[in-house]
N, C-alpha and C positions, 0 to 999 in steps of 0.2 A: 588231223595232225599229220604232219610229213615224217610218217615214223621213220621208212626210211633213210634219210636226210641225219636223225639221230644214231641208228643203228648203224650207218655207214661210217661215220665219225667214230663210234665206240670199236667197229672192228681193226678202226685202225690206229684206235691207242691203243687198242689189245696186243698186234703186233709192235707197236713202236712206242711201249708205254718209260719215255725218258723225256727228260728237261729239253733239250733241246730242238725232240723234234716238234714238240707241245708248242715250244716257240714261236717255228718257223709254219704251224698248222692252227693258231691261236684266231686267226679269222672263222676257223671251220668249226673250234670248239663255240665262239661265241653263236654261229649262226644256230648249233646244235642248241645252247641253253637256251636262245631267244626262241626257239621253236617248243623245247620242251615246256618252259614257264607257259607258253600259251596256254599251252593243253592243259597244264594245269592248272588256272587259272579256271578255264573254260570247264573241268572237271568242278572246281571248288564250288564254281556258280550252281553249278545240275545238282550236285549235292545236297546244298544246300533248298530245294525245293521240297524235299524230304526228312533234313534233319537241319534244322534252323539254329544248332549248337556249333556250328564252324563256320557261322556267319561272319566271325567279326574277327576270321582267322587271317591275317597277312600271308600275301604267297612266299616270303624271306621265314615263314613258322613252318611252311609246310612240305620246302623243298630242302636237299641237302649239298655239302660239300663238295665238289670234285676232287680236292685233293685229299690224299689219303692221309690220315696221322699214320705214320710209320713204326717210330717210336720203340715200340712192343711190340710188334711185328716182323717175323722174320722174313715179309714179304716187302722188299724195300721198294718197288714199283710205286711211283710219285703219285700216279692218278688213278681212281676208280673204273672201273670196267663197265659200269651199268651207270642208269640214270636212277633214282629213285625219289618218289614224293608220298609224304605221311600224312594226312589231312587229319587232325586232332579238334576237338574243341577248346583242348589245353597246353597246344603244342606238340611237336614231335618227341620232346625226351618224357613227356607225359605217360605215367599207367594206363590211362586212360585207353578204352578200346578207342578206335579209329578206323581208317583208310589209306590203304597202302596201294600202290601202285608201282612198278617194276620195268624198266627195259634193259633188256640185257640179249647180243645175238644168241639167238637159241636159246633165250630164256627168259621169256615176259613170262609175268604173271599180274594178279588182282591178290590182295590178301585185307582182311580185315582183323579186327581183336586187337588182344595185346600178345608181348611174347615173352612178358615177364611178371612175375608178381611175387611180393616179398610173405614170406609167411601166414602173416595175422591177416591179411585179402586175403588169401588162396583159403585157407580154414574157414572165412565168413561166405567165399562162393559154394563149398563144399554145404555148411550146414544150410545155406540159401535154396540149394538147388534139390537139396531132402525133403526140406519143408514147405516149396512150392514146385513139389518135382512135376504137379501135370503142365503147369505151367512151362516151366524150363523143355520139356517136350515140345511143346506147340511150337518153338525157336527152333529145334534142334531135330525133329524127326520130319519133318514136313519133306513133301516130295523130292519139294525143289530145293530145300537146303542139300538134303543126302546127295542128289543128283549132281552137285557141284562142289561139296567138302566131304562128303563121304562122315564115318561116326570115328571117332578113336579108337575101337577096335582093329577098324583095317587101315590105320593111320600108318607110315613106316616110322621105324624112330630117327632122331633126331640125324645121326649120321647119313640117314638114308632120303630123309623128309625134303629134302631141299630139290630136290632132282625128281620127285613123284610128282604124278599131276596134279593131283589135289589132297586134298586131308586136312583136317580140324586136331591141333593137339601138336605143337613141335617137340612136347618132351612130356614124358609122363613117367609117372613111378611102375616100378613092376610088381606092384602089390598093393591092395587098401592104405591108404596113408591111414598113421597112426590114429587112434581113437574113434574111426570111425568103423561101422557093424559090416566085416568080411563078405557075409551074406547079400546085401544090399542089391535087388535087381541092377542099377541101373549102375555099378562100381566104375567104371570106365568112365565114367564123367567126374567122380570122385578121384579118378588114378590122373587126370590132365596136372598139368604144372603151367599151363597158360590157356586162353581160350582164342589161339590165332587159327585162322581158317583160311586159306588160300585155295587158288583156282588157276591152273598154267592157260594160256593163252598162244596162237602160233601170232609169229610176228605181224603176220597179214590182217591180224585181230584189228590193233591200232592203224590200219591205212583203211578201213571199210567207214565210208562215211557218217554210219550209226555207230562208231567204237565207241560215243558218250549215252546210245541210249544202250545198249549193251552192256557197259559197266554199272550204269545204273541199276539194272536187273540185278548184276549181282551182287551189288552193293544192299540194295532194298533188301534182298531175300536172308541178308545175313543181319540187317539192322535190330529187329528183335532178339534175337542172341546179345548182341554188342550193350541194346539196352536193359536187358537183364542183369547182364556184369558190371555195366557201369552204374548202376541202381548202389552196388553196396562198395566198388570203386571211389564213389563219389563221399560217401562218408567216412574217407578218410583223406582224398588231396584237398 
């Protein structure tokens, strides 16, 4: 991938994020997405050797918008600052854990999971993960997940989460969610409000010619977590 090529492009919507200049630099953005889609594309394929659920995914399901909805936002700035792509078995606006990937100057990352779940999931992962707690372990303590999401204990929260280098857990309760036993060794898994797990990366990541077997790593190392959750996800989309 000419990361690059994308990066240099996004530092300079960053400084000149208006219609106009977009206009008159509209050659540089299209060279930036016909570069980025590659990679993504190329990412879909490798993926997919490992998890044959985003086989039949289209790269128009997996990548996003540049232009921003404003709307509701008091940040009126036309275009997005980063590039980003969701690799879903069920799309990107899917519950469904996934595959996320990020460029942004001074701030790539990798992230898997989901980053949202409505009640009646989050309560069936909670009693899921009690009642096949050694299991949920073998996903979640293994060397090499710690070594690159770290556990929700030393997660930061959410205000802070974005900007840390790694951590599993964008938002969590500050106490045992209701009804279940206070006491519980492993409460910290019980206190998540999502099971998203990311991983920062320096920009130089994506121009090293292994960035797809690299990602893979830690793409793989997070997949058993991802299919854990999607196990009781799935009984409900």
């Amino acid at each position: 991938m000419n990361a690059q090529l994308i990066l240099n492009f996004l530092r300079n919507v960053t400084a000149n994020n208006n219609r106009i200049w977009f206009q008159e630099h509209k050659a540089d953005y299209e060279a930036a997405k016909k570069e980025w889609e590659q990679a993504i594309e190329q990412l879909r394929k490798r993926i997919i050797t490992f998890d044959l659920t985003v086989a039949n995914q289209p790269l128009k399901d997996c990548t996003y918008r540049f232009y921003r909805d404003t709307r509701f936002s008091p940040d009126k700035s036309p275009y997005k600052r980063h590039f980003g792509a969701y690799i879903n078995a069920k799309g990107k606006k899917a519950l469904r854990s996934g595959y996320y990937i990020h460029l942004e100057p001074d701030h790539c990352e990798l992230a898997v999971g989901n980053y949202w779940l409505p009640t009646d999931i989050l309560t069936s992962c909670r009693n899921e993960i009690m009642a096949n707690e050694e299991e949920w372990l073998k996903c979640v303590e293994t060397p090499d997940f710690l070594k690159l999401f770290n556990t929700p204990e030393t997660t930061l929260s959410w205000e802070d989460s974005w900007d840390a280098p790694q951590g599993f857990g964008l938002t969590k309760l500050k106490t045992c969610p209701s009804g279940f036993p206070r006491d519980y060794k492993y409460v910290k898994y019980l206190r998540q409000k999502d099971y998203c797990a990311w991983h920062r990366v320096e920009e130089s990541f994506f121009e090293d010619d292994l960035w797809l077997d690299k990602t893979e790593q830690i793409f793989r190392t997070a997949k058993p977590m991802m299919d854990f959750i999607n196990g009781i996800i799935d009984d409900y989309e």
